[in-house]
MITIKOL-332979 format. One record per residue (C-alpha): residue in three letters; x, y, z. Coordinates in pm, 1 decimal, decimal comma. Each point is the difference from the previous one (the first is absolute). Layout:
BEGIN
{code:ALA | x:X | y:Y | z:Z}
...
//
This chain:
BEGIN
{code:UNK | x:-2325,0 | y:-3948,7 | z:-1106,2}
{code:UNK | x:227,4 | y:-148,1 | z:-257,4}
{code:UNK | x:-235,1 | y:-203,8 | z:-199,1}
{code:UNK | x:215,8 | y:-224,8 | z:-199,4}
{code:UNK | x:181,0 | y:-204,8 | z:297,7}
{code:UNK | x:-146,2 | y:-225,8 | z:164,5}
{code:UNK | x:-91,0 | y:36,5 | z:397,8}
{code:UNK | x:245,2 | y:-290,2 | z:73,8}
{code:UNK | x:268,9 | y:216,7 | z:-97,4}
{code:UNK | x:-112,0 | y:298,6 | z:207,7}
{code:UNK | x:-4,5 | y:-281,3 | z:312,3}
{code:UNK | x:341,3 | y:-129,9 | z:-102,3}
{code:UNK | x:145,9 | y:346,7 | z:-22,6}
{code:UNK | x:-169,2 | y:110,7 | z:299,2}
{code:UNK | x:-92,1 | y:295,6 | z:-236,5}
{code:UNK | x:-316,1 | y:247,4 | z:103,5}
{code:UNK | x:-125,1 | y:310,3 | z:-184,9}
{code:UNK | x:-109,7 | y:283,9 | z:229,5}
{code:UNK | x:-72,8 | y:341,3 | z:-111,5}
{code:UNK | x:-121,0 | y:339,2 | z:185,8}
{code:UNK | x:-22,8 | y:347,5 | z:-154,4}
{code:UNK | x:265,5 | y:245,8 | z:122,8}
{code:UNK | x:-69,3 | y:389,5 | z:-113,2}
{code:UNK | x:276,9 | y:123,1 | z:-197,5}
{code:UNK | x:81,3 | y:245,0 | z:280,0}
{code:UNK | x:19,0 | y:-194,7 | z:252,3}
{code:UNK | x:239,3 | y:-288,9 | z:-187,9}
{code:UNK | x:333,5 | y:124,9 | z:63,5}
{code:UNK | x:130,6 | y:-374,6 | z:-8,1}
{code:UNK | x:-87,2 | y:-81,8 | z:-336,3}
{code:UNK | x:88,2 | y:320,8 | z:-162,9}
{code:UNK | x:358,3 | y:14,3 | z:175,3}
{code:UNK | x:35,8 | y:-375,2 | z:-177,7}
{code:UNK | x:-134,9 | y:71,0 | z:-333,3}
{code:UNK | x:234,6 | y:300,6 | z:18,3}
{code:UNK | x:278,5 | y:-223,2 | z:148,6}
{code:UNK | x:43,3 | y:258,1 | z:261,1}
{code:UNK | x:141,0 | y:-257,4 | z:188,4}
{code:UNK | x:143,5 | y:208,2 | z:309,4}
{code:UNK | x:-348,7 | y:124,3 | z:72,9}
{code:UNK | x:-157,4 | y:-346,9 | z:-28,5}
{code:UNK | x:281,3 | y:-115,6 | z:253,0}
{code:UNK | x:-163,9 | y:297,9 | z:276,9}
{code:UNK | x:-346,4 | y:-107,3 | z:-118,7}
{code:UNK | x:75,1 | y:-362,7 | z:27,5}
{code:UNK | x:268,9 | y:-36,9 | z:257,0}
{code:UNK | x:-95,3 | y:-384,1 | z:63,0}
{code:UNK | x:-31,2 | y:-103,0 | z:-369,3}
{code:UNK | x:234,8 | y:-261,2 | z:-129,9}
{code:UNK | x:312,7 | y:170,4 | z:-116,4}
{code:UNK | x:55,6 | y:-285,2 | z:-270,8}
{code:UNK | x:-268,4 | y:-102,3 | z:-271,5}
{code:UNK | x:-204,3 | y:-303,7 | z:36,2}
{code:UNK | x:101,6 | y:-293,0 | z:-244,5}
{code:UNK | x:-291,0 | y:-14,2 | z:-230,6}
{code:UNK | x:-58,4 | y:-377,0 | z:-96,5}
{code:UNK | x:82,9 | y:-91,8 | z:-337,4}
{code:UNK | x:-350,1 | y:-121,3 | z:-113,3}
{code:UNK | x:-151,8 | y:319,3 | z:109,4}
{code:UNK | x:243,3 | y:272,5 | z:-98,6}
{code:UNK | x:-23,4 | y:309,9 | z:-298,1}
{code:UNK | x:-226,8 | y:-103,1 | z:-263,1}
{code:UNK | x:-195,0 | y:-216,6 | z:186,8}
{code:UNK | x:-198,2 | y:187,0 | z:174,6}
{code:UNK | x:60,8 | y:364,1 | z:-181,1}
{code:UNK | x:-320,1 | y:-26,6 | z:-222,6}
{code:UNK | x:-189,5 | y:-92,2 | z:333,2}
{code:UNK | x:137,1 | y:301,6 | z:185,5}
{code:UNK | x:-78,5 | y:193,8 | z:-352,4}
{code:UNK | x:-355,7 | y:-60,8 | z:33,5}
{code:UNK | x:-18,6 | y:37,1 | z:385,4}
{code:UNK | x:168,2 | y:339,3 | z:-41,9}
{code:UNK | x:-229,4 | y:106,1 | z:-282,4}
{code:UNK | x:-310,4 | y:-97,3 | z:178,0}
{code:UNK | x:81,1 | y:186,8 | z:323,2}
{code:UNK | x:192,9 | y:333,9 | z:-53,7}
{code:UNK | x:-87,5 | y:331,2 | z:-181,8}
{code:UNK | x:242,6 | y:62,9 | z:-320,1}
{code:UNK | x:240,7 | y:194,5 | z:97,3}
{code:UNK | x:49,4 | y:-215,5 | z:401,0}
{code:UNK | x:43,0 | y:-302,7 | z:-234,9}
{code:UNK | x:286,6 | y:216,7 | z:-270,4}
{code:UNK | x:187,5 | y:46,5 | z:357,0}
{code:UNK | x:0,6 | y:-372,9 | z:93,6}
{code:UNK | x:40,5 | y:-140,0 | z:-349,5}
{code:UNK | x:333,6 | y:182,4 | z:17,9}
{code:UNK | x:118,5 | y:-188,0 | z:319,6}
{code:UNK | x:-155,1 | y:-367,7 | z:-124,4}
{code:UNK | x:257,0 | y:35,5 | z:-348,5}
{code:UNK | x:267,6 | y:96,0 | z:208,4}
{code:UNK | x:-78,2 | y:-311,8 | z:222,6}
{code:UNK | x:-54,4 | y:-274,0 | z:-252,9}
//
């Protein structure tokens, strides 16, 4: 959980954290993203949202990148976390 807000904002945002472990194997998803193989998300993903959601100002980039730095850190082996770091720069 981002400790620095506080839970008011989460409530005003509607904002929840959720999180569940995905083998590498078996997460074709998030590897066709951070590899912005976006035709094979697309077959993946058929019903995603073909445009971006509009992050709101108070919580976009740096915000919440040391947060997601930690979380990252704290939950994926070395090189897993090398792989995503490269899609997070390329998204904030």
């Amino acid at each position: 959980m981002v400790t620095n807000w506080p839970k008011n904002k989460y409530k005003k945002y509607n904002i929840t954290f959720k999180a569940r472990h995905i083998e590498g194997a078996n997460n074709e998803i998030a590897d066709s993203i951070a590899r912005k193989q976006w035709d094979r998300f697309r077959k993946l993903v058929p019903n995603a949202d073909q445009r971006p959601e509009t992050v709101p100002t108070p919580f976009s980039g740096s915000n919440f990148q040391h947060e997601i730095s930690k979380l990252l850190r704290a939950s994926m082996a070395e090189n897993t976390l090398a792989t995503h770091n490269t899609g997070l720069t390329a998204f904030f």
